[in-house]
Predicted model as a PDB file, atoms N, CA, C, CB and O in Angstrom, pLDDT in the B-factor column:
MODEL        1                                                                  
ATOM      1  N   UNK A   1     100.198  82.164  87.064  1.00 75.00           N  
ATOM      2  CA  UNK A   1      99.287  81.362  86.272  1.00 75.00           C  
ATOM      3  C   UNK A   1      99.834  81.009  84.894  1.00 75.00           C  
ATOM      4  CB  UNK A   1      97.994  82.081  86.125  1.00 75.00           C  
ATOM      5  O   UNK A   1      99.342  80.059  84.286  1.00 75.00           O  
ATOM      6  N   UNK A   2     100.772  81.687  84.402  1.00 91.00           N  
ATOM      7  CA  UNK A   2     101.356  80.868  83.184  1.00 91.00           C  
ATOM      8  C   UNK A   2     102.903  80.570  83.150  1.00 91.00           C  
ATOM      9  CB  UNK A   2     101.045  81.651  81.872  1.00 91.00           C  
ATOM     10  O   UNK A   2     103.383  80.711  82.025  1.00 91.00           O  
ATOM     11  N   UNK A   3     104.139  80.040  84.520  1.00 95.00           N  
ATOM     12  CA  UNK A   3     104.661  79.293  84.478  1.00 95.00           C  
ATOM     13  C   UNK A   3     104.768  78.646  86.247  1.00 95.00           C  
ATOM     14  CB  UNK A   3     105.685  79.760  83.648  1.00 95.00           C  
ATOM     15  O   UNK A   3     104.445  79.114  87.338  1.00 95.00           O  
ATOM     16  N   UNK A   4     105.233  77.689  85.907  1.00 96.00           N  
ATOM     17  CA  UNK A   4     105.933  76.828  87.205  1.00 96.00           C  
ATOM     18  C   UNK A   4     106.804  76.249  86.922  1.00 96.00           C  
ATOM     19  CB  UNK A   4     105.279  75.879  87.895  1.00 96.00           C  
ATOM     20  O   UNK A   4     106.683  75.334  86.107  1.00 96.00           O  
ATOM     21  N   UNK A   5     108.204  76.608  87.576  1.00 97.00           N  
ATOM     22  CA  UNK A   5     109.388  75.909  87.554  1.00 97.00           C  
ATOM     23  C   UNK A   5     109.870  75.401  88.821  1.00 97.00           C  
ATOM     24  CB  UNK A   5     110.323  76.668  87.011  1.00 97.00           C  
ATOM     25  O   UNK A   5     109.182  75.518  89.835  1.00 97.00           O  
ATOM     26  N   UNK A   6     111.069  74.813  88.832  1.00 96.00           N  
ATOM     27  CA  UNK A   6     111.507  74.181  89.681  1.00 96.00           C  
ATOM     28  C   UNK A   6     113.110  73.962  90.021  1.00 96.00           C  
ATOM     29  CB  UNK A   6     110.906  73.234  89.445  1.00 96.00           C  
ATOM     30  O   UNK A   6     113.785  73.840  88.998  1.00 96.00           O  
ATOM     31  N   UNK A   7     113.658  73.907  90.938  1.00 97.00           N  
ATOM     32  CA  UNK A   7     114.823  73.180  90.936  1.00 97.00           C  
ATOM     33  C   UNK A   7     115.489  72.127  91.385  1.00 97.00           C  
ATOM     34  CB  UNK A   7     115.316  73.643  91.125  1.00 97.00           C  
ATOM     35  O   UNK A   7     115.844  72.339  92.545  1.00 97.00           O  
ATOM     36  N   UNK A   8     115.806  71.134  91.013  1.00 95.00           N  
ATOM     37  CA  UNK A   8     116.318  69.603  91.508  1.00 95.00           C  
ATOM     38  C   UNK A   8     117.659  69.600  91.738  1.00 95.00           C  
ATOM     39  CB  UNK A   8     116.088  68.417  90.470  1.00 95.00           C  
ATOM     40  O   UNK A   8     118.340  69.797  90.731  1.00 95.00           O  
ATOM     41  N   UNK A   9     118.199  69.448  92.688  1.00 95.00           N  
ATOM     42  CA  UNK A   9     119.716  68.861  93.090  1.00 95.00           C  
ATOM     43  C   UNK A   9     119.391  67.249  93.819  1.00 95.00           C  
ATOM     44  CB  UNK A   9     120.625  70.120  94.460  1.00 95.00           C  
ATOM     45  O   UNK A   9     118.540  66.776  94.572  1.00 95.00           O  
ATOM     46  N   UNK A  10     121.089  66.577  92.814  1.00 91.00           N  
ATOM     47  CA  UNK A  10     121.285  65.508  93.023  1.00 91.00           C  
ATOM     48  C   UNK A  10     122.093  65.862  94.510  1.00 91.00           C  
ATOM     49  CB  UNK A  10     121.928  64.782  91.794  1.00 91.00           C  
ATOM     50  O   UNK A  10     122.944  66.749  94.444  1.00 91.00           O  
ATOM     51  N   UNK A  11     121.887  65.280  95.689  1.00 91.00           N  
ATOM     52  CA  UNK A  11     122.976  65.304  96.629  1.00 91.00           C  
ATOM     53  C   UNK A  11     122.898  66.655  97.091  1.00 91.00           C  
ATOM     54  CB  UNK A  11     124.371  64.923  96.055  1.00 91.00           C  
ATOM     55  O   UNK A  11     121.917  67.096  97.689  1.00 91.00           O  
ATOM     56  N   UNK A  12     124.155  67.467  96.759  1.00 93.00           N  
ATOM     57  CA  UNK A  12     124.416  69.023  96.746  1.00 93.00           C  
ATOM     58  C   UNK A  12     123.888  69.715  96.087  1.00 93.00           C  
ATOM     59  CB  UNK A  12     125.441  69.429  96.512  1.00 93.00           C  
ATOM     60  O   UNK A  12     123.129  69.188  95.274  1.00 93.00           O  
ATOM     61  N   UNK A  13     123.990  71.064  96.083  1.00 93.00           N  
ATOM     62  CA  UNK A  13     123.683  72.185  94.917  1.00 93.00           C  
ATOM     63  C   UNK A  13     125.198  71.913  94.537  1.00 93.00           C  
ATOM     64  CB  UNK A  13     123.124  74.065  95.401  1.00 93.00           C  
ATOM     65  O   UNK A  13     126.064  71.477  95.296  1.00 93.00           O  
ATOM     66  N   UNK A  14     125.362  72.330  92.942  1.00 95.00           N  
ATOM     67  CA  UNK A  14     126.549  72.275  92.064  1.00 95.00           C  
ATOM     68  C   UNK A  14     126.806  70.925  91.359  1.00 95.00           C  
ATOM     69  CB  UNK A  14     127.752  72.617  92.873  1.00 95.00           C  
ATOM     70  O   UNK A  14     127.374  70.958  90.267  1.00 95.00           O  
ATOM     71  N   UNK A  15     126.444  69.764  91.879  1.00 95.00           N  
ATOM     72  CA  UNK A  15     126.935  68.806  91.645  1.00 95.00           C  
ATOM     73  C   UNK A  15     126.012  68.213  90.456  1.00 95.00           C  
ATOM     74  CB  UNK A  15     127.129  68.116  92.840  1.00 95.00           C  
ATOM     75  O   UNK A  15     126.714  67.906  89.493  1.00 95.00           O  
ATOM     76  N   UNK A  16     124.909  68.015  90.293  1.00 95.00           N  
ATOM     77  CA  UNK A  16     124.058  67.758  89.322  1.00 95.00           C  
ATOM     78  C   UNK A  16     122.551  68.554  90.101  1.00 95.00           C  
ATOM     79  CB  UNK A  16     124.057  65.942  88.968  1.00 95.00           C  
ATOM     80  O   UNK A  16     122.044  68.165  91.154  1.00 95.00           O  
ATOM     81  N   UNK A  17     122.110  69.602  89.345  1.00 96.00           N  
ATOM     82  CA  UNK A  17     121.044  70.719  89.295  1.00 96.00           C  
ATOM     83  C   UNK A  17     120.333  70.650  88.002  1.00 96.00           C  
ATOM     84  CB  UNK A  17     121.667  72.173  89.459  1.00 96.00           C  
ATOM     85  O   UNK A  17     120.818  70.940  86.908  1.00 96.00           O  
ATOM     86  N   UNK A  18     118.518  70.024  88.363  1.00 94.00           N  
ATOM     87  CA  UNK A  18     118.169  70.417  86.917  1.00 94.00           C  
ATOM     88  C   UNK A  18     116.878  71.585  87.143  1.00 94.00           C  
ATOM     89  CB  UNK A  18     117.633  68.874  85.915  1.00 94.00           C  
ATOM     90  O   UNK A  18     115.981  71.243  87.913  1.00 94.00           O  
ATOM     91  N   UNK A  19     116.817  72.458  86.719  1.00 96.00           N  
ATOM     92  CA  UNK A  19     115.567  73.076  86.276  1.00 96.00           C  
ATOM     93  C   UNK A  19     114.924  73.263  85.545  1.00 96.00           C  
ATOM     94  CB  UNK A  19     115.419  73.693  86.326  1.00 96.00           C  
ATOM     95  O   UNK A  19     115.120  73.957  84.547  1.00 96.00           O  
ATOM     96  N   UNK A  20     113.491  72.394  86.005  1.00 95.00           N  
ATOM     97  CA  UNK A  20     112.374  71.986  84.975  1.00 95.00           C  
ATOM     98  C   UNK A  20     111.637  73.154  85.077  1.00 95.00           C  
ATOM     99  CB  UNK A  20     111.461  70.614  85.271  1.00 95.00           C  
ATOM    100  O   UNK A  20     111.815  73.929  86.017  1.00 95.00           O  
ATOM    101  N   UNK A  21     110.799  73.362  84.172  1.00 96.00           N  
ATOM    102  CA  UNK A  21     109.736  74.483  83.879  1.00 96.00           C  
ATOM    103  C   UNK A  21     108.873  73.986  82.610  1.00 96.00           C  
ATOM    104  CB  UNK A  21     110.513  76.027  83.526  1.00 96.00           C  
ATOM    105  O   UNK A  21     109.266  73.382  81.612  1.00 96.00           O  
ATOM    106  N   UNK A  22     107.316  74.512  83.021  1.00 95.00           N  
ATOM    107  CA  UNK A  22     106.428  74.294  82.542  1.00 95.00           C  
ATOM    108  C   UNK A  22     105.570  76.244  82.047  1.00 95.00           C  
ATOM    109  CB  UNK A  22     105.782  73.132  83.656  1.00 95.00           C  
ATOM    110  O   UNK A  22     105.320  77.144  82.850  1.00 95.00           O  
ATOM    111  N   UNK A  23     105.369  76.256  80.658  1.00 95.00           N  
ATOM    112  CA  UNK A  23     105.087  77.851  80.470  1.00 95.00           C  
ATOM    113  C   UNK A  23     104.187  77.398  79.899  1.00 95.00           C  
ATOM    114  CB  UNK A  23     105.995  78.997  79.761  1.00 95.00           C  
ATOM    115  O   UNK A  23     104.209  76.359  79.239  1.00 95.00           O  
ATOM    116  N   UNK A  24     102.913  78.396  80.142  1.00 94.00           N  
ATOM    117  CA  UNK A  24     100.985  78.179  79.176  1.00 94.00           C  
ATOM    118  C   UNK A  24     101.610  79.533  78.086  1.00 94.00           C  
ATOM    119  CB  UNK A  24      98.653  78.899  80.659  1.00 94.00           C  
ATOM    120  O   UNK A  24     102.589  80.142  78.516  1.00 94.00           O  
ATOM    121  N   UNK A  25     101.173  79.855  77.057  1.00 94.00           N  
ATOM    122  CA  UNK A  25     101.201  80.755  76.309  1.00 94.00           C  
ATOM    123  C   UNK A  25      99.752  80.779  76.034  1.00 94.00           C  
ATOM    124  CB  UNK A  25     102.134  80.619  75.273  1.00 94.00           C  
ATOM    125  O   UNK A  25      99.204  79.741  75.661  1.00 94.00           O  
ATOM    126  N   UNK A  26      99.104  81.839  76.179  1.00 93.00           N  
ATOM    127  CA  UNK A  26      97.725  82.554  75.605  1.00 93.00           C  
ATOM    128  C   UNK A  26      97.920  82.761  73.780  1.00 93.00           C  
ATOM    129  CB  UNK A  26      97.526  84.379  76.513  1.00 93.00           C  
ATOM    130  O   UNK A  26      98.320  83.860  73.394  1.00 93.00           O  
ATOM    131  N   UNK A  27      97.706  81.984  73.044  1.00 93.00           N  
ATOM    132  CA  UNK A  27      97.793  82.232  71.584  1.00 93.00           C  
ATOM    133  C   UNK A  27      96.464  83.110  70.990  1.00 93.00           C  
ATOM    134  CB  UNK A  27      97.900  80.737  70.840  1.00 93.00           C  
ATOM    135  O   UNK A  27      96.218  83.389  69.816  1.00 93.00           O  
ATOM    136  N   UNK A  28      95.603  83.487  72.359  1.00 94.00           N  
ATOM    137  CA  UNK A  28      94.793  84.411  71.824  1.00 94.00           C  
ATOM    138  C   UNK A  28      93.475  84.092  70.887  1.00 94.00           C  
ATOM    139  CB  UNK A  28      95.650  85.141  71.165  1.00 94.00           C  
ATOM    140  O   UNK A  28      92.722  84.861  70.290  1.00 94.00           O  
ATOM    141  N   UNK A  29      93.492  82.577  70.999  1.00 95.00           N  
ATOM    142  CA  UNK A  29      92.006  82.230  70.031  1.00 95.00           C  
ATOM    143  C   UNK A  29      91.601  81.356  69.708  1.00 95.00           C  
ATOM    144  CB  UNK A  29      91.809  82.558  68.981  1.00 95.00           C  
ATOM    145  O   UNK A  29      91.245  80.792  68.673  1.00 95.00           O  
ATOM    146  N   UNK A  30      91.734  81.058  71.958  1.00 90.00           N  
ATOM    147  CA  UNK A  30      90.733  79.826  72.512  1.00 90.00           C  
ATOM    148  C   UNK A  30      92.221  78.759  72.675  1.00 90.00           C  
ATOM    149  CB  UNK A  30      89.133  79.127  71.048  1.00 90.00           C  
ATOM    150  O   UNK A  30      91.901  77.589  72.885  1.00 90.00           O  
ATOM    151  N   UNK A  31      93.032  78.888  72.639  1.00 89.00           N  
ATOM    152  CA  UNK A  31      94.223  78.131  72.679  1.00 89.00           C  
ATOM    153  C   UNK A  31      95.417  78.257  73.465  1.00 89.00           C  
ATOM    154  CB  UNK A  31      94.603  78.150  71.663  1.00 89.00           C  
ATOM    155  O   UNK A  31      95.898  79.382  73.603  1.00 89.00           O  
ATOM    156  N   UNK A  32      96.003  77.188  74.039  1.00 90.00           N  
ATOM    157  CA  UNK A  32      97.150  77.407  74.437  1.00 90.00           C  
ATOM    158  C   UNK A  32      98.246  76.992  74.016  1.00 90.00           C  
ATOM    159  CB  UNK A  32      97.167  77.219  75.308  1.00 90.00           C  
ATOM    160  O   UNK A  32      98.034  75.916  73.457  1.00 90.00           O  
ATOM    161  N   UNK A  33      99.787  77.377  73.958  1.00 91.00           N  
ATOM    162  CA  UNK A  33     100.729  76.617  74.013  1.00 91.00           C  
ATOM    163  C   UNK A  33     101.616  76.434  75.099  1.00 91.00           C  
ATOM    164  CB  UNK A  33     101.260  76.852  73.164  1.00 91.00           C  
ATOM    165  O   UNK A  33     102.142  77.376  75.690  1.00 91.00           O  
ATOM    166  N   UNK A  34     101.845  74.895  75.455  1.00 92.00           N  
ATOM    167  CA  UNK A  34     102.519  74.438  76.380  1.00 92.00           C  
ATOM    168  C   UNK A  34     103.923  73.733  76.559  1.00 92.00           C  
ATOM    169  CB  UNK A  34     101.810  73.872  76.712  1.00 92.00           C  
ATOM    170  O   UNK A  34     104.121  72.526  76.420  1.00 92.00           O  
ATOM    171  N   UNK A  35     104.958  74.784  76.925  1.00 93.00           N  
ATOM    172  CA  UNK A  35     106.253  74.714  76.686  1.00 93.00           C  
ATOM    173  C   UNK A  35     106.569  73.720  77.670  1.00 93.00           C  
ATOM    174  CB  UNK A  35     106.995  75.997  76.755  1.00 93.00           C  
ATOM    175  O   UNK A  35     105.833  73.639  78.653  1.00 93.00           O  
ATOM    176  N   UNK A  36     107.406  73.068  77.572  1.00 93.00           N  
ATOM    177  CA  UNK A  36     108.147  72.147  78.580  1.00 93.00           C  
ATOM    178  C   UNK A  36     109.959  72.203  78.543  1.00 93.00           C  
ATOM    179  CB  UNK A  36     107.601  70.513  78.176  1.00 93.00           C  
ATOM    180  O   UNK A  36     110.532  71.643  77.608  1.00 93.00           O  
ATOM    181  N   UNK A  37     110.569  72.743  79.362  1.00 92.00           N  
ATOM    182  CA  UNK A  37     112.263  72.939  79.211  1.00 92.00           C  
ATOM    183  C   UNK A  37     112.611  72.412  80.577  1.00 92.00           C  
ATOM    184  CB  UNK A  37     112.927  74.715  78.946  1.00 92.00           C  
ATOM    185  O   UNK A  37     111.943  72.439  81.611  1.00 92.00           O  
ATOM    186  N   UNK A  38     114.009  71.846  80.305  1.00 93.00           N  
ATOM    187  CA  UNK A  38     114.976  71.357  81.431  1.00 93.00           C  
ATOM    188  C   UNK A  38     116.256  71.912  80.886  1.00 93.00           C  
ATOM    189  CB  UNK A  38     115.043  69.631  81.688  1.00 93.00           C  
ATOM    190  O   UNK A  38     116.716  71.605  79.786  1.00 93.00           O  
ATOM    191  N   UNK A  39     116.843  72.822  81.805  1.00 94.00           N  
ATOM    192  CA  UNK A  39     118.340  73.002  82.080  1.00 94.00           C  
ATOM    193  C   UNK A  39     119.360  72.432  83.315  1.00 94.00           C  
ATOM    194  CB  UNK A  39     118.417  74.326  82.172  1.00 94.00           C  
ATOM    195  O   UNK A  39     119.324  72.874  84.463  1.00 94.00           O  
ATOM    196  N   UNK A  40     120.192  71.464  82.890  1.00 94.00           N  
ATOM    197  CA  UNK A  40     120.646  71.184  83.845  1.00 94.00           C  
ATOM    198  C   UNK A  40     122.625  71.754  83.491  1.00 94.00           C  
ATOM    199  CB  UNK A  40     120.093  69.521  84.105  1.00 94.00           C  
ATOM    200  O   UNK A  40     123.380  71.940  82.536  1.00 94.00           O  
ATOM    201  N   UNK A  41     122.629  71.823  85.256  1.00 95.00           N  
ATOM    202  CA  UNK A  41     123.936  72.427  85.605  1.00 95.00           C  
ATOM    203  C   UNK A  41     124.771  71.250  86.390  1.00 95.00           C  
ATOM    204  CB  UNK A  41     123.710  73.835  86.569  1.00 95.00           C  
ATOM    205  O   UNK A  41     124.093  70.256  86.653  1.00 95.00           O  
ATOM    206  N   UNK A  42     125.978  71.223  86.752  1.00 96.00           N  
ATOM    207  CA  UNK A  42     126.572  70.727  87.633  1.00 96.00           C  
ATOM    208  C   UNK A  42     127.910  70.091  87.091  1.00 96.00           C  
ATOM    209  CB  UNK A  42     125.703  69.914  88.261  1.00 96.00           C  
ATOM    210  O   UNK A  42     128.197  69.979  85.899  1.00 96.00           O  
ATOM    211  N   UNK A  43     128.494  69.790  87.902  1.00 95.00           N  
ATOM    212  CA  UNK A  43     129.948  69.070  87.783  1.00 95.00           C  
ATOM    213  C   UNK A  43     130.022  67.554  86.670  1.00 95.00           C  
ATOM    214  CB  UNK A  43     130.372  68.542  89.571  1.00 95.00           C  
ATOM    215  O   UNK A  43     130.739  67.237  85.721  1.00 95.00           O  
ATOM    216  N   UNK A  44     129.017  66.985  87.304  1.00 95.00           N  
ATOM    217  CA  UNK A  44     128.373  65.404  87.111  1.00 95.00           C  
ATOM    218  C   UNK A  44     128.051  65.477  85.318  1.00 95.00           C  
ATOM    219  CB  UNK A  44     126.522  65.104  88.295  1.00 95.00           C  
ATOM    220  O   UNK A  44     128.521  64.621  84.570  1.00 95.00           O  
ATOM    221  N   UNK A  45     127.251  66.544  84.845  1.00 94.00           N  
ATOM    222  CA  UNK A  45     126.269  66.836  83.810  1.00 94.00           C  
ATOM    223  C   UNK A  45     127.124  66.072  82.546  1.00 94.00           C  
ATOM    224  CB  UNK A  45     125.923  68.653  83.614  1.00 94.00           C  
ATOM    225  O   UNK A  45     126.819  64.934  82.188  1.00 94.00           O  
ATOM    226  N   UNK A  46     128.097  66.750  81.993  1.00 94.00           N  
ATOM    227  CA  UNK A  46     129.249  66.440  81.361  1.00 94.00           C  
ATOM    228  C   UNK A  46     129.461  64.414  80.988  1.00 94.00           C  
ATOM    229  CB  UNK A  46     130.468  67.188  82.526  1.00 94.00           C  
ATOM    230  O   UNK A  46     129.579  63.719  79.978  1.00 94.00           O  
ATOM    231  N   UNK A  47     129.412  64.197  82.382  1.00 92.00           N  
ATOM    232  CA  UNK A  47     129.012  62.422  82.477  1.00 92.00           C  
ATOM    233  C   UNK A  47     127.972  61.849  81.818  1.00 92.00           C  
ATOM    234  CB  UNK A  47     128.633  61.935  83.830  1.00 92.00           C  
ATOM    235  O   UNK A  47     128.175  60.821  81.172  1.00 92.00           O  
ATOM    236  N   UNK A  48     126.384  62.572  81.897  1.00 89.00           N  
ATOM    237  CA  UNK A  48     125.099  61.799  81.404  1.00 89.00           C  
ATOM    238  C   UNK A  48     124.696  62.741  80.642  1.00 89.00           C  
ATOM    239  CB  UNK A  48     123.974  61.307  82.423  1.00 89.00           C  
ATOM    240  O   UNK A  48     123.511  63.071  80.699  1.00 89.00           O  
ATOM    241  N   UNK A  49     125.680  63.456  79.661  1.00 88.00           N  
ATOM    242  CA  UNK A  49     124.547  64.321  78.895  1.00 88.00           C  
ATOM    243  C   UNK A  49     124.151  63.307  77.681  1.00 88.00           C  
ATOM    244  CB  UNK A  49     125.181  65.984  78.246  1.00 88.00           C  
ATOM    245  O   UNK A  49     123.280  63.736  76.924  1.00 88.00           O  
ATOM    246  N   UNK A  50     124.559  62.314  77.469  1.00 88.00           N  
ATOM    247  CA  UNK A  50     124.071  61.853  76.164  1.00 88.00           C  
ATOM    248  C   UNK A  50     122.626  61.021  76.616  1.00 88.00           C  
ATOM    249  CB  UNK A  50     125.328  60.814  75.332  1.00 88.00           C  
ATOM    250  O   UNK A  50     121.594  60.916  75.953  1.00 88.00           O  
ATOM    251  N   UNK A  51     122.961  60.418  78.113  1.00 87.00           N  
ATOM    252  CA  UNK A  51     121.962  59.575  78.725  1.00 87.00           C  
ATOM    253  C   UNK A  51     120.783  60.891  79.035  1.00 87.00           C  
ATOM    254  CB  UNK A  51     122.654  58.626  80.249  1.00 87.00           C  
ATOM    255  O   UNK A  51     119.635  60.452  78.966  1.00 87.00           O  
ATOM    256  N   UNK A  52     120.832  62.011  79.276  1.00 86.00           N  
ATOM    257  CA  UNK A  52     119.846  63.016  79.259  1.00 86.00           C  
ATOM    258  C   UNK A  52     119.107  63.500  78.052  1.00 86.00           C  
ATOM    259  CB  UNK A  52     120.388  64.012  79.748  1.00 86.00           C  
ATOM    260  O   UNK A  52     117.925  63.577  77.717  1.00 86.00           O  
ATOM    261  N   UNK A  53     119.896  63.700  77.698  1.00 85.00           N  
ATOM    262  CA  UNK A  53     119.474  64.228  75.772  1.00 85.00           C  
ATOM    263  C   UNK A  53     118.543  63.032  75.876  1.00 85.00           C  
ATOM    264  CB  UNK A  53     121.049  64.104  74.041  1.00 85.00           C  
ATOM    265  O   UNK A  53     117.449  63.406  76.299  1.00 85.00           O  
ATOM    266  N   UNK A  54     118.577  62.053  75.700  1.00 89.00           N  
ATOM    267  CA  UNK A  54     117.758  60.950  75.182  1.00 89.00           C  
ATOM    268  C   UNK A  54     116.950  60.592  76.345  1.00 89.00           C  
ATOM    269  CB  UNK A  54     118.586  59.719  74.608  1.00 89.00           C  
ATOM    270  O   UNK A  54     115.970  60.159  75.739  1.00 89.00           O  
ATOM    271  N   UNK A  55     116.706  60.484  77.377  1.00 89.00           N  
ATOM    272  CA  UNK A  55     116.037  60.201  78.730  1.00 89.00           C  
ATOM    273  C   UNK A  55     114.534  61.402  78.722  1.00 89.00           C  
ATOM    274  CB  UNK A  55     117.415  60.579  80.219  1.00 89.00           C  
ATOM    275  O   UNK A  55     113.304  61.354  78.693  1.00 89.00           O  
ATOM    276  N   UNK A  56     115.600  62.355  78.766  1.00 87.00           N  
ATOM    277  CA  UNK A  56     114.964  63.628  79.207  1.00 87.00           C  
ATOM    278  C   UNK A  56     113.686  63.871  78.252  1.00 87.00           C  
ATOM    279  CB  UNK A  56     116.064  64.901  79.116  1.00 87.00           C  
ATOM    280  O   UNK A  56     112.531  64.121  78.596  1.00 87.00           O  
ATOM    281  N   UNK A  57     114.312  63.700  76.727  1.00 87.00           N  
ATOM    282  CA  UNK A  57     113.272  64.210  75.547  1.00 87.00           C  
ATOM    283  C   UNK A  57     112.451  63.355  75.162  1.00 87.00           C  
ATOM    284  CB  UNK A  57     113.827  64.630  74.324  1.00 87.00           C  
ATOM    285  O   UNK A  57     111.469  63.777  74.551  1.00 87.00           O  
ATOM    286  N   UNK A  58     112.606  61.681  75.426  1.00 91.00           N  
ATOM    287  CA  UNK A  58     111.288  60.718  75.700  1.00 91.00           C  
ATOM    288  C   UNK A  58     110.613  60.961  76.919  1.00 91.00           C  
ATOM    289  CB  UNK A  58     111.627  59.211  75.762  1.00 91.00           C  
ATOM    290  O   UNK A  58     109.449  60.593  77.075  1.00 91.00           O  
ATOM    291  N   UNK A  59     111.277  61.574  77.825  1.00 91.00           N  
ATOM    292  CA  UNK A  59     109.969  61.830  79.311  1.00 91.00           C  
ATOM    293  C   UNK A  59     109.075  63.072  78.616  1.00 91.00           C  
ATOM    294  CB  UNK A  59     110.888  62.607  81.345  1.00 91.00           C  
ATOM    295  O   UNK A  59     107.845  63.099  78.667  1.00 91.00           O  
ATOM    296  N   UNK A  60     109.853  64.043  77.993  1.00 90.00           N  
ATOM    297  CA  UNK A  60     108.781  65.370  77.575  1.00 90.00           C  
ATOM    298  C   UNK A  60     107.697  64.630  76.747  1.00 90.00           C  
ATOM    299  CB  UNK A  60     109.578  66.777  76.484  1.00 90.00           C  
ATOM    300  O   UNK A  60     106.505  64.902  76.894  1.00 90.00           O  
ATOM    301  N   UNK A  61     108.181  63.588  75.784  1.00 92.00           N  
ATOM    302  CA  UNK A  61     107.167  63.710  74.666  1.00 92.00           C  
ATOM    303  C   UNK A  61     106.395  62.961  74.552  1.00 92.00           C  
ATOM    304  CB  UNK A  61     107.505  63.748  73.595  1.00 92.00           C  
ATOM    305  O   UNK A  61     105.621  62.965  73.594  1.00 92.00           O  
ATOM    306  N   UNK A  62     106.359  61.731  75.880  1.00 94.00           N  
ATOM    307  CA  UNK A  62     105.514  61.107  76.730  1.00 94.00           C  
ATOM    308  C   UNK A  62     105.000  61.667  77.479  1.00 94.00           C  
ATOM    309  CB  UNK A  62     105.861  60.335  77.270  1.00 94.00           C  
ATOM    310  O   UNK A  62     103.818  61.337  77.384  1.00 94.00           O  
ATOM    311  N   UNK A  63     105.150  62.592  78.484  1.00 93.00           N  
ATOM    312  CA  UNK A  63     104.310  63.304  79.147  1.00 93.00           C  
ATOM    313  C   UNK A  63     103.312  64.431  77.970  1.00 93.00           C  
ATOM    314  CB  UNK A  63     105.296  64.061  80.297  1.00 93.00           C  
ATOM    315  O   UNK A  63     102.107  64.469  78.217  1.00 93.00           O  
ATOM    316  N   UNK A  64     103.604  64.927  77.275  1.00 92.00           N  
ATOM    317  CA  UNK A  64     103.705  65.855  76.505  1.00 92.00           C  
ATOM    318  C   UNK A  64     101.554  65.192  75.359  1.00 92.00           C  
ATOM    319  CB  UNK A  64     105.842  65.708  75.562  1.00 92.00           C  
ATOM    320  O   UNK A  64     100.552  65.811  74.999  1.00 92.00           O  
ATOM    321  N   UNK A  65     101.940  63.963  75.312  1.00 93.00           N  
ATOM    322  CA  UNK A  65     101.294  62.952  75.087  1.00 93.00           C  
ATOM    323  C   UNK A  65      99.798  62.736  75.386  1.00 93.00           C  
ATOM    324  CB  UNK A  65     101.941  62.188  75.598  1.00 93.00           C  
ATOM    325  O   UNK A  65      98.684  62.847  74.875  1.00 93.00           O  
ATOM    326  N   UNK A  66     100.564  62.281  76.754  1.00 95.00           N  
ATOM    327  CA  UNK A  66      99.661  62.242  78.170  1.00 95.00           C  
ATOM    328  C   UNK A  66      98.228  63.500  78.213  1.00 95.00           C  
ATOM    329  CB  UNK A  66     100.964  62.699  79.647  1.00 95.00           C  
ATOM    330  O   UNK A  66      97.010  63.463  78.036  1.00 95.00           O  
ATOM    331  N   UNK A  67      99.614  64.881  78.671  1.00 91.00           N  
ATOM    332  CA  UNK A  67      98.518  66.022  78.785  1.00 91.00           C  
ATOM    333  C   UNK A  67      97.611  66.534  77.602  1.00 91.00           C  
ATOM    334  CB  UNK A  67      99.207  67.210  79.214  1.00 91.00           C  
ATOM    335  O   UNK A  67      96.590  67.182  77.831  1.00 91.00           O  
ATOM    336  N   UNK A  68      98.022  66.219  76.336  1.00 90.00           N  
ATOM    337  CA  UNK A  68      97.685  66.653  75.135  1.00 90.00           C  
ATOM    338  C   UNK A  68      95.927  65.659  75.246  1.00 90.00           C  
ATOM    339  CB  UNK A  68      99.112  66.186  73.752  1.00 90.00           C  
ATOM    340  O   UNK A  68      94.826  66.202  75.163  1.00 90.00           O  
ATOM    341  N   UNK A  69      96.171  64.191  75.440  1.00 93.00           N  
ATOM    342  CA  UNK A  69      95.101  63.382  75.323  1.00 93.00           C  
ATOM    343  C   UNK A  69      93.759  63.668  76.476  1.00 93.00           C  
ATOM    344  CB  UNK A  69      95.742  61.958  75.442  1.00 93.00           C  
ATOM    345  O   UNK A  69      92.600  63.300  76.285  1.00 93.00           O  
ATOM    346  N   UNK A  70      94.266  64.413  77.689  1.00 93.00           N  
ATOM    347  CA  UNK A  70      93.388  64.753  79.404  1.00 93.00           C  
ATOM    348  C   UNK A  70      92.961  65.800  78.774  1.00 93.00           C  
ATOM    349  CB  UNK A  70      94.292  65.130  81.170  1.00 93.00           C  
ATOM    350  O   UNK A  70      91.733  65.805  78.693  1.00 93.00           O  
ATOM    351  N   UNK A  71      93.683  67.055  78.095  1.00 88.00           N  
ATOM    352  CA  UNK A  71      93.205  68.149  77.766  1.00 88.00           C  
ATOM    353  C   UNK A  71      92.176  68.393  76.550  1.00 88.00           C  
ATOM    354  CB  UNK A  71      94.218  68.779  77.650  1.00 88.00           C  
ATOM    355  O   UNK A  71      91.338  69.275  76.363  1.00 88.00           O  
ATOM    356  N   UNK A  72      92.544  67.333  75.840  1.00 88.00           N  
ATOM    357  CA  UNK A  72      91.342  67.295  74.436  1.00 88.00           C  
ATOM    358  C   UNK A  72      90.019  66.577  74.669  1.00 88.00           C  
ATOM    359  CB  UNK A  72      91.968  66.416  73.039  1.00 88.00           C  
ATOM    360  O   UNK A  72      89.024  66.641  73.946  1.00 88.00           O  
ATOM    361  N   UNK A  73      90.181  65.828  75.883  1.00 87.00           N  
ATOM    362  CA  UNK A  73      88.732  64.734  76.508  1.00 87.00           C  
ATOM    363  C   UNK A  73      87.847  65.843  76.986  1.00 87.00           C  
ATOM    364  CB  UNK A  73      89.096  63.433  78.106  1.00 87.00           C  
ATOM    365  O   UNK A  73      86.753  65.587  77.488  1.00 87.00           O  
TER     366      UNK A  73                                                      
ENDMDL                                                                          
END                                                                             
């Protein structure tokens, strides 16, 4: 009940692997905090890390957005 992760392979395992994860933190007073991380592994990574860095951290903070606006309604 306070994480769900995941793992994505492009193609193979090794070749491009990302694991997403989602963590609730109990802050203890009526609140949560909601972590969002991606680690990715693979051969490929090295190629799109600049296209990730920047891809990746507009999908969090758009989604991030999203749940913030469903959860305060």
């Amino acid at each position: 009940n306070i994480e769900l992760s995941w793992l994505g392979h492009l193609l193979l395992p090794g070749l491009f692997d990302g694991k997403h994860k989602f963590e609730l933190i109990d802050n203890g007073n009526g609140t949560t905090t909601f972590i969002q991380s991606e680690k990715f592994r693979g051969l490929l990574v090295p190629f799109f890390k600049k296209q990730l860095k920047t891809n990746t951290k507009n999908g969090f903070i758009e989604m991030n957005k999203k749940l913030k606006e469903l959860a305060e309604k």
